[in-house]
N, CA and C atoms as a LAMMPS dump frame, in Angstrom:
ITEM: TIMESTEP
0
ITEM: NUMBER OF ATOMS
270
ITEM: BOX BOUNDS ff ff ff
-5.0000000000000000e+02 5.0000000000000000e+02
-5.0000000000000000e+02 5.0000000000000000e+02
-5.0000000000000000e+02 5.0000000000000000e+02
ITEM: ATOMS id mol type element x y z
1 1 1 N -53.056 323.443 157.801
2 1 2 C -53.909 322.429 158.348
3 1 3 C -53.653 321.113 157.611
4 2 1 N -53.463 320.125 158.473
5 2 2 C -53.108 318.364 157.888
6 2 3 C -54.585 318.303 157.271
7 3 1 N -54.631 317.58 155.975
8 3 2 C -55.371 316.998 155.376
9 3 3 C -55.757 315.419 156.304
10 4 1 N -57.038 315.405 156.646
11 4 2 C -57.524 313.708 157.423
12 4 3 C -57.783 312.907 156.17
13 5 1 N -56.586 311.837 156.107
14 5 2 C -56.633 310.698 155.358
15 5 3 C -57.77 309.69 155.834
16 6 1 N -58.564 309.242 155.333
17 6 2 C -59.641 308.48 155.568
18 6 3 C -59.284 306.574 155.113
19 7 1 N -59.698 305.577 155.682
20 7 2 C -58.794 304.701 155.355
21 7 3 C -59.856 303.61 154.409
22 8 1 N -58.597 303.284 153.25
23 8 2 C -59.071 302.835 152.103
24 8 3 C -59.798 301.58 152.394
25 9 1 N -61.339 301.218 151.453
26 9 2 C -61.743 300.007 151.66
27 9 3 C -61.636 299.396 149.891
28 10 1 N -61.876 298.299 150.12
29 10 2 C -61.509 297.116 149.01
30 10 3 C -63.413 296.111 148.893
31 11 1 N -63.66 296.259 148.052
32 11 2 C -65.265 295.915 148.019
33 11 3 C -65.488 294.751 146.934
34 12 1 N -66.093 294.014 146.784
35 12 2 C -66.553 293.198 145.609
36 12 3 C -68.011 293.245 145.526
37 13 1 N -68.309 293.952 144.771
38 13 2 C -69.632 294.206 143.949
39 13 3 C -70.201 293.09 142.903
40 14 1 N -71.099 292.037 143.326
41 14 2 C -71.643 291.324 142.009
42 14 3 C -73.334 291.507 142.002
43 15 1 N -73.072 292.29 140.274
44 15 2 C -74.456 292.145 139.862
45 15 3 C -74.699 291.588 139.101
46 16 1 N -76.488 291.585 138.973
47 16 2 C -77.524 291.014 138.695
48 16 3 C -76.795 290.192 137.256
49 17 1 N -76.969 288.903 137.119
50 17 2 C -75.663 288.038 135.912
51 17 3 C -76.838 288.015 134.808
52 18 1 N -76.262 288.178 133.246
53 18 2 C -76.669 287.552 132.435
54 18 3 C -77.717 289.139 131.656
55 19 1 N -77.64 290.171 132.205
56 19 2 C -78.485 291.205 131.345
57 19 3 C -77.488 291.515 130.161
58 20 1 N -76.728 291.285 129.99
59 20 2 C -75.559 292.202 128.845
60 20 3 C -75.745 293.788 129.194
61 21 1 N -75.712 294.076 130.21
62 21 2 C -75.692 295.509 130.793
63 21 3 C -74.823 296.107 131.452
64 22 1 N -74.174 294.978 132.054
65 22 2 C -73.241 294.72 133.334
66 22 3 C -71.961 295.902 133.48
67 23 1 N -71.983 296.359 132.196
68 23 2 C -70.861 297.32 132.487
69 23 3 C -71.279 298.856 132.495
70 24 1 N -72.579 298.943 132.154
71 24 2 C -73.848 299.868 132.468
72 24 3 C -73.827 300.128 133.826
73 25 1 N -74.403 298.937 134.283
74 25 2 C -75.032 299.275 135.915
75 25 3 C -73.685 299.514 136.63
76 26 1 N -72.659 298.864 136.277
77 26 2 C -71.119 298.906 137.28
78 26 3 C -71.211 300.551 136.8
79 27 1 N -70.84 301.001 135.78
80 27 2 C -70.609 303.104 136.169
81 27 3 C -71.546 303.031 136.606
82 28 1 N -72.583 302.579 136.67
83 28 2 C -73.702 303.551 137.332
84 28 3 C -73.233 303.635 139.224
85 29 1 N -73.131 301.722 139.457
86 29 2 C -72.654 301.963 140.699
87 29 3 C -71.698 302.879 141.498
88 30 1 N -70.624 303.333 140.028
89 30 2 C -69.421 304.127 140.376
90 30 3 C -70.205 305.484 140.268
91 31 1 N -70.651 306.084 139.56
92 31 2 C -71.551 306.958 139.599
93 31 3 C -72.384 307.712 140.878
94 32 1 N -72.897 306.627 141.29
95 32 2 C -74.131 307.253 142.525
96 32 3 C -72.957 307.497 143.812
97 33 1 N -71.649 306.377 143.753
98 33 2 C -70.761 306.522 144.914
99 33 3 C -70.14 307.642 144.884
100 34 1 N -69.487 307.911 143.837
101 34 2 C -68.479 308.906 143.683
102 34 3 C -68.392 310.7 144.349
103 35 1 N -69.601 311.095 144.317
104 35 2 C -69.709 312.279 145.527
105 35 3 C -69.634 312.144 147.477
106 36 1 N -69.744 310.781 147.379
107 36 2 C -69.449 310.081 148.698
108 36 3 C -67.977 310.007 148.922
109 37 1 N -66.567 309.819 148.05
110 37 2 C -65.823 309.113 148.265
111 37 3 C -64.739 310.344 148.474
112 38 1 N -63.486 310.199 148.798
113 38 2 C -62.691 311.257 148.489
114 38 3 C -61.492 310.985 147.544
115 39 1 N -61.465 309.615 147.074
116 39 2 C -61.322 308.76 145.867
117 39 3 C -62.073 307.511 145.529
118 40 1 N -61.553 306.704 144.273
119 40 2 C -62.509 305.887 144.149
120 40 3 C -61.923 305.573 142.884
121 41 1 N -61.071 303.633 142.927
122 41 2 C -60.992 303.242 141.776
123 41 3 C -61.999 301.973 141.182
124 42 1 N -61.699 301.303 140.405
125 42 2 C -62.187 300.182 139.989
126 42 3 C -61.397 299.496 139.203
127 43 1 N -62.143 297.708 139.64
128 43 2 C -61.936 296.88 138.368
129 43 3 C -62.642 295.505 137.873
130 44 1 N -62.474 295.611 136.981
131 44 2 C -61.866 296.181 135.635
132 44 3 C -61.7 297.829 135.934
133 45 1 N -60.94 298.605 135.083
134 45 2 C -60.683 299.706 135.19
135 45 3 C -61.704 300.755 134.289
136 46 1 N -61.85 299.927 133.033
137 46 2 C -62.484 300.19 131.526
138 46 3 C -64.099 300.173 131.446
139 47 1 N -64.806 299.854 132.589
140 47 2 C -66.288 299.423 132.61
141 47 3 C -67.303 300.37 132.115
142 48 1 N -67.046 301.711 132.065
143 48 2 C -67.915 302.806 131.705
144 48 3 C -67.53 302.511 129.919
145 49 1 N -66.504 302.661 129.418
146 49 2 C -66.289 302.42 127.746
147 49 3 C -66.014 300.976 127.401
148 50 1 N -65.567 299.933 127.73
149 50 2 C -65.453 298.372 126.948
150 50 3 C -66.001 297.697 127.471
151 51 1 N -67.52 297.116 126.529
152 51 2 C -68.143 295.857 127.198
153 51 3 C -67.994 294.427 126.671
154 52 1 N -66.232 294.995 126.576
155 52 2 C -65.629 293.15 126.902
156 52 3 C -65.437 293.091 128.186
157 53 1 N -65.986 294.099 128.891
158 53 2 C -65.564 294.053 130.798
159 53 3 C -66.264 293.25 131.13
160 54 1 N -67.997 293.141 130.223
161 54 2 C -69.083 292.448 131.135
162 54 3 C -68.944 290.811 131.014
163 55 1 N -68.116 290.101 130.539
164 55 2 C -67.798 288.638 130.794
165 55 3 C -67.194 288.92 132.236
166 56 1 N -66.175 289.745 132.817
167 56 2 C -65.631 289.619 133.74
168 56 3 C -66.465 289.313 134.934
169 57 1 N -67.365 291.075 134.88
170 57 2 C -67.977 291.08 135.635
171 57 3 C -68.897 290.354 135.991
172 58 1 N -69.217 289.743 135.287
173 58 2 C -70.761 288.787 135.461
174 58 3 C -69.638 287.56 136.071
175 59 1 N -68.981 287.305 135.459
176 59 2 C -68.297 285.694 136.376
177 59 3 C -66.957 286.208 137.704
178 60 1 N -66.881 287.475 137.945
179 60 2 C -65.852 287.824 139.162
180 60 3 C -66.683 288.921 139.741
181 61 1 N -67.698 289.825 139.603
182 61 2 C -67.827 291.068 139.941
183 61 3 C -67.027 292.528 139.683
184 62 1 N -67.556 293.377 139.894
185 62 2 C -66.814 294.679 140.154
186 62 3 C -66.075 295.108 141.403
187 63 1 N -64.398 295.126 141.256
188 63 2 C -64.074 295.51 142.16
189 63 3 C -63.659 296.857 142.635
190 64 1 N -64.074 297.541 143.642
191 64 2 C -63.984 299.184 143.929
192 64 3 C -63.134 299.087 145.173
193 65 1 N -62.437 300.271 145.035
194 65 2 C -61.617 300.933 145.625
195 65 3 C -61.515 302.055 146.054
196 66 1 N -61.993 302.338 147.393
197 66 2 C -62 303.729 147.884
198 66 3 C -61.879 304.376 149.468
199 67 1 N -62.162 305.373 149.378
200 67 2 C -62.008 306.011 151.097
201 67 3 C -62.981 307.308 150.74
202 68 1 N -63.446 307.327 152.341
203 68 2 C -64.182 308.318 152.077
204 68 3 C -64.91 308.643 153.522
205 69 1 N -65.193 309.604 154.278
206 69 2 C -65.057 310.126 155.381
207 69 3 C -66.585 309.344 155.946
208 70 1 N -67.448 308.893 155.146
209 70 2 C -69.211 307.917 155.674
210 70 3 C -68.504 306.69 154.797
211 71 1 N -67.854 306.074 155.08
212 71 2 C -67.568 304.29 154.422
213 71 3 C -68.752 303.789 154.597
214 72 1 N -69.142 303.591 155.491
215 72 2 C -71.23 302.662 155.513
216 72 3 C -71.829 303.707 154.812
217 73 1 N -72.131 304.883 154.65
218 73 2 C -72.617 305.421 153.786
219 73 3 C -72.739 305.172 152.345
220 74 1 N -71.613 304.7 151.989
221 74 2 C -71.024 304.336 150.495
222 74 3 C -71.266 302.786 150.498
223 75 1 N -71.235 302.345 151.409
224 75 2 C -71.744 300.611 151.296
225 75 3 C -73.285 300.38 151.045
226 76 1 N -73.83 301.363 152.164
227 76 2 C -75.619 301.451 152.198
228 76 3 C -76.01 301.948 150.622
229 77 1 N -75.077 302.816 150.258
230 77 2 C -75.137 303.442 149.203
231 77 3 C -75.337 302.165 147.274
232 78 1 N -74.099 300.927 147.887
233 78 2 C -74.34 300.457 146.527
234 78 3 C -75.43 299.231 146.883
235 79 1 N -75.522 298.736 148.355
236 79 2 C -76.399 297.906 148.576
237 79 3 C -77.793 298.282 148.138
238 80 1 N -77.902 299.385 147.88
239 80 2 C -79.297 299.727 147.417
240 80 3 C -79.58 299.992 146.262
241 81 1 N -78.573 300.122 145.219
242 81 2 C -78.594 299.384 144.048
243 81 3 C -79.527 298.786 143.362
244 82 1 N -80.711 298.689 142.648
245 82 2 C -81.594 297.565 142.198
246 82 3 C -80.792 296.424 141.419
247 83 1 N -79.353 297.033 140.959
248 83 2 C -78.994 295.947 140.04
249 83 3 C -77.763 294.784 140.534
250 84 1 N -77.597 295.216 142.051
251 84 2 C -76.426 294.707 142.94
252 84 3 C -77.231 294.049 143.988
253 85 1 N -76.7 292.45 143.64
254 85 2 C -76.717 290.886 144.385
255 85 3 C -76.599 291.276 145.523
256 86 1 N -74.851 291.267 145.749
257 86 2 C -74.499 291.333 147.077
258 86 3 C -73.286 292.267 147.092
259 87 1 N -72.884 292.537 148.469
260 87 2 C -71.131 293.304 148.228
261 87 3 C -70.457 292.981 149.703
262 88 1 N -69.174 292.382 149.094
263 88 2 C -68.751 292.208 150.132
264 88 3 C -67.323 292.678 150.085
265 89 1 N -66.524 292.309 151.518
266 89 2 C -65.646 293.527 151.637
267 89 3 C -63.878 292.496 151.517
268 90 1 N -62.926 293.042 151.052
269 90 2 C -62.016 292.495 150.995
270 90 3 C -61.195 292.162 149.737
């Protein structure tokens, strides 16, 4: 049986600026997604262990990378976030 490739989306995640947390809430975001996805990268790459990530993130966002068979599922999923602004796609 063919494995169904699901087709990859490209996201920009920016949260809430200025807590010094920022690389906290980003795993977390990767976190709550990740049973949704059937992969799933990020960047910065390092956000769960180095919070020299959170200058990035606070002035570019978190960018994710993934596929996964409910894509709005996984969008509804970080939009609801308490600690995520906005997300947009591309």
């Amino acid at each position: 049986m063919k494995a169904v490739r699901h087709e990859e989306l490209t996201v920009r995640v920016v949260l809430k600026p200025n807590c010094g947390l920022e690389n906290t809430r980003a795993s977390l975001v990767m976190r709550r997604i990740a049973p949704l996805c059937d992969n799933l990268s990020c960047h910065p790459h390092s956000v769960k262990s180095d919070r020299s990530t959170i200058a990035f993130l606070r002035d570019h966002g978190l960018y994710l990378r993934f596929s996964s068979p409910t894509p709005e599922q996984v969008l509804l999923t970080i939009k609801s976030e308490a600690s995520v602004v906005c997300v947009t796609r591309g």
